[in-house]
C-alpha positions in Angstrom: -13.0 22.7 -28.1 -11.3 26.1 -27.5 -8.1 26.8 -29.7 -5.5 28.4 -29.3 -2.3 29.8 -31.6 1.3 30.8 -30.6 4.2 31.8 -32.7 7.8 31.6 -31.8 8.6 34.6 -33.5 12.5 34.6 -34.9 13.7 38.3 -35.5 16.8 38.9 -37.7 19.0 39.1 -34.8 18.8 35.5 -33.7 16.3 36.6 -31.2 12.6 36.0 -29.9 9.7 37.7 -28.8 8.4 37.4 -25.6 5.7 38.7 -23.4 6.6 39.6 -19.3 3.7 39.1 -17.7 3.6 41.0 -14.3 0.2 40.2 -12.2 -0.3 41.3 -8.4 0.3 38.2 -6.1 2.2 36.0 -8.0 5.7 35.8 -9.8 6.6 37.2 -13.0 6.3 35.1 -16.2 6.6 35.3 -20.0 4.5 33.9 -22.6 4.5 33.1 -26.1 2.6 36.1 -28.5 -0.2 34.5 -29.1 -4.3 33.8 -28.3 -7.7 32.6 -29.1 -8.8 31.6 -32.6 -11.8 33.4 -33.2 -15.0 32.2 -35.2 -13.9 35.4 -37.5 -10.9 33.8 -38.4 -10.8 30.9 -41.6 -7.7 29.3 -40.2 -5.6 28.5 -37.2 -2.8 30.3 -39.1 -4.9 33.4 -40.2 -5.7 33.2 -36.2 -1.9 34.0 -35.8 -1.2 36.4 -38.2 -4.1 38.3 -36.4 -2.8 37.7 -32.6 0.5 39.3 -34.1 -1.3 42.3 -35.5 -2.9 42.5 -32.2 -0.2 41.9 -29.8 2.7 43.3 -31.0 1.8 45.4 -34.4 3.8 43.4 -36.3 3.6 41.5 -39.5 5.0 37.5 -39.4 5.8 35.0 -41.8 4.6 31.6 -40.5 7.2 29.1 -41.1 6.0 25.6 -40.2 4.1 23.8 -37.1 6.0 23.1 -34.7 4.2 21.4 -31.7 0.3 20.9 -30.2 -0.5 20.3 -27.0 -3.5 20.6 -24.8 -3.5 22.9 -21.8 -4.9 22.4 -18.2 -8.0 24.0 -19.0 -8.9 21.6 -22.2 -7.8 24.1 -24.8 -5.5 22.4 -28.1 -3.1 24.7 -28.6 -0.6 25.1 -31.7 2.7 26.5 -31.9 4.2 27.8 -34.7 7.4 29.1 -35.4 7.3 32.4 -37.0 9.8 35.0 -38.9 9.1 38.5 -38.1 11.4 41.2 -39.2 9.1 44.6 -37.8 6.8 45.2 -34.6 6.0 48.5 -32.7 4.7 47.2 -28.9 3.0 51.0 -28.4 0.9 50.6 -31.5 -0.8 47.2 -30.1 -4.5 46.8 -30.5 -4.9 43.3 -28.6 -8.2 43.8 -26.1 -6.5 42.6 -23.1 -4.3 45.6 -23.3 -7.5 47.6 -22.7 -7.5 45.9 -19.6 -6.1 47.3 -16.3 -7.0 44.0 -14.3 -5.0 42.1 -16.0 -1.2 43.6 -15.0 1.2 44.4 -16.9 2.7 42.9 -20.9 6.2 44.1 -21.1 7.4 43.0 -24.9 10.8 41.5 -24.7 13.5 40.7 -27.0 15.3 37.5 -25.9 18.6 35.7 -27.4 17.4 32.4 -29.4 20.2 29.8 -26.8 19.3 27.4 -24.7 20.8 29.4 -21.8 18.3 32.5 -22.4 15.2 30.4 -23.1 16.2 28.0 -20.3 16.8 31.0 -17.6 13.0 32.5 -18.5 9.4 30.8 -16.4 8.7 30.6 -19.8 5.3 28.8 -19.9 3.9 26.3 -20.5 7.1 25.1 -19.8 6.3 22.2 -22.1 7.0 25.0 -24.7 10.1 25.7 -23.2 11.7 22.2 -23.0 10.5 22.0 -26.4 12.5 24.7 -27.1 15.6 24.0 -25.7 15.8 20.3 -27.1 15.7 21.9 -30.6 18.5 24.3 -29.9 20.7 21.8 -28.4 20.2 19.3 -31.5 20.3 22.9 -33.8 17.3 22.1 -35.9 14.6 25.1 -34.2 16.0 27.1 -36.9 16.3 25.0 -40.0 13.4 26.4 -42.2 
């Protein structure tokens, strides 16, 4: 079975980091920084720490597991959350980027409430109700 790794990445301005997705034909969404673990990597964590390099040029400090889930298409996916205190979106390497089929990744930096995750199409919105519950009880953030 397919794997995939996320990280809710925490910035030291309260914040997150987000990917806009913008495709022809069908409305815009954001996503997670994230991807595929690859038979190159040893762990699901290493996985990560490499989609972060890729995505985003940044470097991130996994904090804990935070939910799995399995998506429509049979994938097991792990979220983690994540501090990150650098990234440079021009100096990703990711393949996708490569990609001009794909439309467009617009990095975004988004305020860590339940009003700003809530007013994203944040998906899988299983991610994003996950979300919100932990910043209405407070606890997303106790590491």
């Amino acid at each position: 079975m397919k794997e995939r790794v996320r990280a809710v990445l925490v910035t030291p301005h309260g914040t997150t980091l987000v990917i806009k997705r913008v495709r022809p034909g069908i409305a815009s969404y954001w996503v997670i920084v994230g991807g595929g673990v690859e038979a190159i990597d040893a762990t699901r964590e290493e996985a990560l720490l490499r989609e972060v390099r890729e995505e985003i040029a940044g470097d991130a400090e996994i904090v804990r597991l935070l939910h799995e889930t399995e998506n429509t298409k049979g994938e097991k996916e792990f979220f983690y959350l994540a501090r990150i205190d650098t990234w440079d979106f021009e100096n990703r390497t990711g393949p996708e980027f490569a990609r001009t089929d794909r439309g467009e990744y617009i990095l975004e930096e988004v305020p860590l409430t339940t009003r700003a995750i809530a007013d994203l199409n944040l998906l899988p919105r299983e991610i994003a109700t996950l979300l919100c519950q932990a910043l209405d009880r407070g606890d997303l953030l106790a590491m």
